[in-house]
C-alpha positions as CSV (number, residue, x, y, z in Angstrom):
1,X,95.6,132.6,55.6
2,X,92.9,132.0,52.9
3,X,93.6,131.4,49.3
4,X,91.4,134.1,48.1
5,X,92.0,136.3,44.1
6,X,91.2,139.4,44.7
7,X,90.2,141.9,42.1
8,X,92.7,144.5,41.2
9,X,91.2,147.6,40.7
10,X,88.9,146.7,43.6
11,X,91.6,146.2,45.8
12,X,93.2,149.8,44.9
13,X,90.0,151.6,45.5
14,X,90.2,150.1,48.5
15,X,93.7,150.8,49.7
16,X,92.8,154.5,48.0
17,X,89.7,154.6,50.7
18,X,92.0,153.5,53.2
19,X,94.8,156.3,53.0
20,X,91.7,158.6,53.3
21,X,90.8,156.9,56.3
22,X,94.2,156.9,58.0
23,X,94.5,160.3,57.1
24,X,91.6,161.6,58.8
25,X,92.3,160.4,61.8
26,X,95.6,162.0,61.3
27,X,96.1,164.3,58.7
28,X,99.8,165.0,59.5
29,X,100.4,161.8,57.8
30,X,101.8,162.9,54.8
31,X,104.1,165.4,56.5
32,X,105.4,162.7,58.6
33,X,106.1,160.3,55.7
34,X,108.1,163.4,54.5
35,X,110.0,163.9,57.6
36,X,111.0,160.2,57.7
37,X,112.4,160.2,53.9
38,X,114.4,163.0,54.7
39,X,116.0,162.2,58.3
40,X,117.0,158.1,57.3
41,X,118.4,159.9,54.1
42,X,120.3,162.6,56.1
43,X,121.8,160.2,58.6
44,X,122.5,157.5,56.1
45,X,124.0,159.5,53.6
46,X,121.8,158.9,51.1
47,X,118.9,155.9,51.1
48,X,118.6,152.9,53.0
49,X,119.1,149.3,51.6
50,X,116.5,147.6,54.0
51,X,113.5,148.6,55.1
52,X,110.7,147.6,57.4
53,X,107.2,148.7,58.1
54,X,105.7,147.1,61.5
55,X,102.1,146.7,61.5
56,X,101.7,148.0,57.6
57,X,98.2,147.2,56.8
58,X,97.6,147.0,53.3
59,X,101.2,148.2,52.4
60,X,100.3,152.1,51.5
61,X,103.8,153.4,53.3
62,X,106.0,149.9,52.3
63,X,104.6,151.3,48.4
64,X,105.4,154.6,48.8
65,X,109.2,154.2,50.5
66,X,109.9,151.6,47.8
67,X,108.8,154.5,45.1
68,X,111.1,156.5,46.9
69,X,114.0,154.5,47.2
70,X,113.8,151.9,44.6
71,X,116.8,150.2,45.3
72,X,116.2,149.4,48.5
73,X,114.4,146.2,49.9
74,X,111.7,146.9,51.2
75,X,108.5,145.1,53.9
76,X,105.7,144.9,56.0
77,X,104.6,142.8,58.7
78,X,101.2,142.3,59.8
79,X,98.9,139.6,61.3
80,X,95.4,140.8,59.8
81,X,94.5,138.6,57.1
82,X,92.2,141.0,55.3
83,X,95.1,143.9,55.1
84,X,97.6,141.4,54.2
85,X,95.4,140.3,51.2
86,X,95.3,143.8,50.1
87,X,99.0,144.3,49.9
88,X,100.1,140.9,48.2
89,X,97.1,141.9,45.8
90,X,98.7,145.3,45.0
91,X,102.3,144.9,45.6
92,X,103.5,141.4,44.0
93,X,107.2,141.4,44.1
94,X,107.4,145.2,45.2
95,X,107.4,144.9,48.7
96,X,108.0,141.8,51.0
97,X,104.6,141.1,53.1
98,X,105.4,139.1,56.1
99,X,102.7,137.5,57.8
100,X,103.6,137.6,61.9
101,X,102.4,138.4,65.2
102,X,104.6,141.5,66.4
103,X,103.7,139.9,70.4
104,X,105.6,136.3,69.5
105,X,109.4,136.1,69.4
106,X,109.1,134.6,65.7
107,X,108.1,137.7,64.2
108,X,112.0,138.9,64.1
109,X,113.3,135.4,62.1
110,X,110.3,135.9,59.6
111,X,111.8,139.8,59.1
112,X,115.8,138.9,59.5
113,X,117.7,141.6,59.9
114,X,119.7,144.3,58.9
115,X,117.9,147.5,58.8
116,X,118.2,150.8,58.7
117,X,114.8,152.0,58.8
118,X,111.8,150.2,60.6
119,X,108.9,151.9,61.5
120,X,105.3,152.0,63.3
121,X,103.1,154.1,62.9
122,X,99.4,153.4,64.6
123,X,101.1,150.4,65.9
124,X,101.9,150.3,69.3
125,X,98.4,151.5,70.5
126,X,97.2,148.3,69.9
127,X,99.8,146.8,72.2
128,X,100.1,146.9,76.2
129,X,102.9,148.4,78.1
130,X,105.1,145.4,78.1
131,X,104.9,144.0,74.8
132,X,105.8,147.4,73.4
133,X,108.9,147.0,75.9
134,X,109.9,143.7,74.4
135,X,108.8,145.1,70.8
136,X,111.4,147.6,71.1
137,X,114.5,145.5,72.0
138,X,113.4,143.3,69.2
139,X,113.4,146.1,66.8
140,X,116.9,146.7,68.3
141,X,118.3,143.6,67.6
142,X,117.1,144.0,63.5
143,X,118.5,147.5,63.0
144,X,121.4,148.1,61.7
145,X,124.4,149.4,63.7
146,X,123.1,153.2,63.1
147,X,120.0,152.1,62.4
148,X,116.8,154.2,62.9
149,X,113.3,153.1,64.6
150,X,110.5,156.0,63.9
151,X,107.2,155.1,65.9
152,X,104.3,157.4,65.5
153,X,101.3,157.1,67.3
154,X,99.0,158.9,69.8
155,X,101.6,160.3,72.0
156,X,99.8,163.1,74.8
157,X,101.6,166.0,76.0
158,X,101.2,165.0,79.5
159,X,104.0,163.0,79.1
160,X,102.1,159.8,80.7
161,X,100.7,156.5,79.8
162,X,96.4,157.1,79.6
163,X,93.7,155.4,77.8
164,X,92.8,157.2,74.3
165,X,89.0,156.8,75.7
166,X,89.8,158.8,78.6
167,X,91.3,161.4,76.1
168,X,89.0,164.3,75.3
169,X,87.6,164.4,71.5
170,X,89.0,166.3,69.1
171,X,87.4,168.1,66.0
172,X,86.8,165.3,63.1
173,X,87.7,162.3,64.9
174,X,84.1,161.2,64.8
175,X,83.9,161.5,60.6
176,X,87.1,159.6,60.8
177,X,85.5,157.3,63.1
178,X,82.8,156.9,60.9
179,X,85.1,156.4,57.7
180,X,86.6,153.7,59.2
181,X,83.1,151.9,60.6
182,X,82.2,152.6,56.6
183,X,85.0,150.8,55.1
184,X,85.2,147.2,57.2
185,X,81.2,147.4,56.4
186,X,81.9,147.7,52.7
187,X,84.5,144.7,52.8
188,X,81.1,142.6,55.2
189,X,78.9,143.6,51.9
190,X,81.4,141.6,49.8
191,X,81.4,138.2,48.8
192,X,84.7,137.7,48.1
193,X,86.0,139.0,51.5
194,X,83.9,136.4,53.5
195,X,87.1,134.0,54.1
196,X,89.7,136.4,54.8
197,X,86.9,138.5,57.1
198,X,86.1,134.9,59.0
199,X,90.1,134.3,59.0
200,X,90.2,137.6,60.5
201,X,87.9,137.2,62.9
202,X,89.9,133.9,64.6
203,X,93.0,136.0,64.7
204,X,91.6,138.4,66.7
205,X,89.1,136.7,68.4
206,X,91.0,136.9,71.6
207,X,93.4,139.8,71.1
208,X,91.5,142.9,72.4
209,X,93.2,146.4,71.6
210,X,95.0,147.4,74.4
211,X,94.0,151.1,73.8
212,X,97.7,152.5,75.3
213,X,99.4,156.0,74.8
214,X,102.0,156.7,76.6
215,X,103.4,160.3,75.8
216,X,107.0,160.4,74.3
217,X,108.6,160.5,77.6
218,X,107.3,157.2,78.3
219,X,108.5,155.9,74.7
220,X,111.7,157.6,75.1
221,X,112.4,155.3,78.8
222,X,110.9,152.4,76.9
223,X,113.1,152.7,74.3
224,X,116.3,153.5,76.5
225,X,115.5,150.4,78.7
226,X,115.3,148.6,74.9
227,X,119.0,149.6,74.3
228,X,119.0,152.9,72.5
229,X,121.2,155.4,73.3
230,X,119.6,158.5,71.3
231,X,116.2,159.5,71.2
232,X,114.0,162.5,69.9
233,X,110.9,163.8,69.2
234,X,110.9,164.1,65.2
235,X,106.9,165.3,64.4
236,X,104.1,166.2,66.4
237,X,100.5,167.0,64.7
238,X,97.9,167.6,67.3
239,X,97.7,164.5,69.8
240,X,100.1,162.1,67.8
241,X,103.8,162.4,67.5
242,X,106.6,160.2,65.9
243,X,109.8,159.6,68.4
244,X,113.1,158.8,66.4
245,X,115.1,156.0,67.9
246,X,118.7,155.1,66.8
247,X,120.8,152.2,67.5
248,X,124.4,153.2,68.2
């Protein structure tokens, strides 16, 4: 990834537009954060020591469960070179940002293991049926025994895999849409972005967005076939949902 010094205060007004962003496409967000802190607290006893975020961005979850448990370790992974920039700009030494590719087997030696939290949330969209498969016996294998996987997403009631295209519109998501058009333009207009926007394009240059949501029936299989014995639906806001996972 490119060297590049990013301004400070820039880069917070940034991740500030961001979370504004995110949570107009879903504003159950911050009820779900909630939900999370209190069920890994409630089966654990009390906090986790490890941590992980799967496709964190610019690190605005990895911040805030570090703030919450402060003794515990805690990461991200991602592969986007501009988001990754964000979070080593605003979280040196808070939070470990891992630069990996959640579709290659190396991602998992990168992380190591250990954990009793890891979770996605607007990951696995991005991903096709069987790389989400092999995602989830991954994530198996760096839990914890009694470790928990959260993965929230856009999750249907119909129970069945679709394409979010096909899915019907619902009120706002074309401001959000907007928003989001809005903020990769602002990060075009600036100079200092050009490297990691040109990195960014190579990365994904040939990894399309698989567009998949499978409804938490088809999560709950998927993550059965990974290995895990219990499975629930723990939040549901509109079209997206967040399915618990736990390794026995």
């Amino acid at each position: 990834m490119p060297s590049t010094a990013l301004d400070p205060v820039g880069v917070a007004g940034r991740r500030a537009a961001w979370d504004t962003v995110m949570t107009g496409f879903v504003p159950g967000l911050p009820a779900l954060e909630r939900v999370i802190g209190t069920v890994t607290e409630g089966l654990h006893g009390g906090p986790p020591t490890r941590v992980l975020d799967l496709g964190g961005g610019p690190g605005l979850l990895a911040e805030r469960m570090a703030a919450r448990w402060p003794g515990a370790r805690v990461g991200l992974v991602d592969i986007d070179p501009v988001l990754l920039a964000l979070a080593r700009t605003a979280l040196p030494g808070a939070v470990d940002v891992i630069d990996a590719d959640l579709t290659a087997p190396a991602w998992t030696a990168a992380a190591g293991g250990g954990y009793d939290l890891v979770t996605a949330v607007m990951t696995v969209h991005y991903l096709d049926p069987a790389p989400i498969r092999t995602l989830y016996r991954a994530i198996r294998r760096i839990l914890a025994p009694g470790g928990l996987l959260v993965v929230a997403d856009l999750m249907p009631d119909d129970h069945a895999p679709t394409v979010m295209r096909a899915l019907d519109p619902v009120p706002g998501e074309a401001t959000a849409e907007l928003a989001w058009t809005q903020w990769w333009g602002e990060l075009t207009a600036a100079a200092e972005f050009a490297p990691l926007l040109a990195a960014r394009s190579e990365v994904f240059r040939d990894r399309p967005t698989a567009e998949f949501a499978g409804g938490p029936a088809w999560h709950a299989q998927a993550a059965r076939a990974a290995g895990f014995a219990e499975s629930g639906l723990l939040w549901r806001d509109g079209r997206h949902a967040a399915l618990a996972c736990r390794r026995t």
